[in-house]
C-alpha positions as CSV (number, residue, x, y, z in Angstrom):
1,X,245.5,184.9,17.2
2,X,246.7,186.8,14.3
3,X,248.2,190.6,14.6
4,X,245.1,192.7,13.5
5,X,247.2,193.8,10.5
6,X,248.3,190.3,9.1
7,X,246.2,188.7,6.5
8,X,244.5,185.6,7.3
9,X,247.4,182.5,7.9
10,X,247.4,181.1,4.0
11,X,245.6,183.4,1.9
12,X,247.3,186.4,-0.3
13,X,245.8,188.7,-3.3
14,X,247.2,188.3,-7.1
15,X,246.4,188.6,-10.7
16,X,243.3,186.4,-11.5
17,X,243.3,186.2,-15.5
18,X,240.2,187.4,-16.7
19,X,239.0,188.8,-13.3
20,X,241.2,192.0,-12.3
21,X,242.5,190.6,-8.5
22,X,241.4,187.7,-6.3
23,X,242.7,185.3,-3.5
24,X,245.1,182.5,-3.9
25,X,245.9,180.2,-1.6
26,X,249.4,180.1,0.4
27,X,248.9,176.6,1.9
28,X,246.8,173.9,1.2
29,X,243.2,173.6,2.9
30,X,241.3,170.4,3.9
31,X,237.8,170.1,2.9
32,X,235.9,171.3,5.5
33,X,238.7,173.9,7.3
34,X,237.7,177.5,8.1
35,X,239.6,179.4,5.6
36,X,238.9,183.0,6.6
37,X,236.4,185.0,9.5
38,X,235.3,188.1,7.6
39,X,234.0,191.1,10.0
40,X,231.2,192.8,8.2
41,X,230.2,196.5,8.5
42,X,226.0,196.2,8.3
43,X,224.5,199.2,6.4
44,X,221.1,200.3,7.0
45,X,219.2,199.8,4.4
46,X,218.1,203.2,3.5
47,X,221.1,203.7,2.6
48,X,221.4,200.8,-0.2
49,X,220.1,203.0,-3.2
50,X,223.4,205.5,-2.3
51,X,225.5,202.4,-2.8
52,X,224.0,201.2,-5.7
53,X,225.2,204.3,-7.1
54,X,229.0,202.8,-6.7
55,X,231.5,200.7,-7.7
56,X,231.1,199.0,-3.5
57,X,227.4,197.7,-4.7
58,X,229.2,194.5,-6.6
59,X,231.0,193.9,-3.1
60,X,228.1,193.8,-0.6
61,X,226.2,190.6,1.1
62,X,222.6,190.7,1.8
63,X,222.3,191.5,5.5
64,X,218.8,190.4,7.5
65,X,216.8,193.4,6.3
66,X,220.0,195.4,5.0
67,X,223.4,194.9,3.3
68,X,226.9,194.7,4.7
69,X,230.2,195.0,3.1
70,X,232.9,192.0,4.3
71,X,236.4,193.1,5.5
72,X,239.3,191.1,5.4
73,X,239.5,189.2,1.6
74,X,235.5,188.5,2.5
75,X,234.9,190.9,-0.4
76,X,237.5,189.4,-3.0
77,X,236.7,186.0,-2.9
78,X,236.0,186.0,-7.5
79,X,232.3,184.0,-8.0
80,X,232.4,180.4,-9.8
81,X,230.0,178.2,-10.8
82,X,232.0,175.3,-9.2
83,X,232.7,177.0,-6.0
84,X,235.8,176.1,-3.8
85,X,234.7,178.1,-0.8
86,X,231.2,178.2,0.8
87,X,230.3,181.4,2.9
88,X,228.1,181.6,5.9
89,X,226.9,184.6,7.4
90,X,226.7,185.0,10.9
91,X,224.4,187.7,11.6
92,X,224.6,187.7,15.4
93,X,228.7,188.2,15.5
94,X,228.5,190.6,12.1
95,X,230.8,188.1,10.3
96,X,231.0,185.9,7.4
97,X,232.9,182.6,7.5
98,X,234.7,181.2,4.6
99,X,234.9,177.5,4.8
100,X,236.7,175.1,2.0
101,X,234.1,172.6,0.5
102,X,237.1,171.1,-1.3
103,X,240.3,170.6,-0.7
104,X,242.2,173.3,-1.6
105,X,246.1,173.1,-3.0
106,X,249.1,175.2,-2.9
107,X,248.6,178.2,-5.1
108,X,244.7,177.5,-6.1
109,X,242.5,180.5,-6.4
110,X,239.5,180.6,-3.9
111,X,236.3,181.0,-5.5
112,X,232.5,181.5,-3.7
113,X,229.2,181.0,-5.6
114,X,227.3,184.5,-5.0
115,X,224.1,183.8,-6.7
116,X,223.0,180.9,-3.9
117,X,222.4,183.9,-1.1
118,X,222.0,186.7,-3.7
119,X,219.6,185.5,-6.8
120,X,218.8,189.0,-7.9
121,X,222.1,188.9,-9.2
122,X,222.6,186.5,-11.3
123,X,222.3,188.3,-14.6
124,X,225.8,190.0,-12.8
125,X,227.8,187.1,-13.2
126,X,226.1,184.9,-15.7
127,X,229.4,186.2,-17.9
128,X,231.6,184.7,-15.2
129,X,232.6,181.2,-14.8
């Protein structure tokens, strides 16, 4: 098991042209390997209309009945319309996992699709990929 403060085995943050930051990859991944467990912090959801009010609203996952914010790189994963990560929320162990649906090389950014769980926001990052 990783030390709590050690980034997930493979992954670091850099420049994403175009983008401001996002996650590269520090190893290759196999299609199919877990590339990151993301805790999530659930919100209720009375308080989602304070957080719309923030910079944090582009960064949250829709939670059951509320919203949640992913720790970790969970929340810096950049969107793409041909996705090299898929995410999967597990809302029982308040975590999201990050699994490679390609293979991944050396040095690759990681990229999710966002609007597949969240298709009130697709106008958001219809400029994107």
């Amino acid at each position: 098991m990783n030390d709590p403060l050690t980034p997930p085995l493979g992954l670091c943050i850099g420049p994403s042209p175009g983008r401001g930051r996002g996650v590269f990859a520090t190893r290759a991944f196999a299609r199919g390997e877990l590339v990151e467990v993301a805790p999530v912090l659930v919100l209720p959801a009375a308080q989602q209309d304070r957080l719309d009010q923030t910079v944090l609203d582009s960064y949250v996952f829709g939670w059951g009945d509320s919203i949640a914010i992913a720790f970790g790189y969970g929340s810096l994963y950049n969107h793409s319309w041909t996705p090299n990560l898929e995410y999967r929320k597990r809302l029982a162990q308040a975590c999201i996992e990050f699994v490679a649906i390609t293979d991944i090389v050396l040095g690759a950014e990681f990229f999710t699709n966002y609007t597949a769980s969240n298709p009130h926001r697709s106008d958001l990052w219809a400029h994107l990929l």
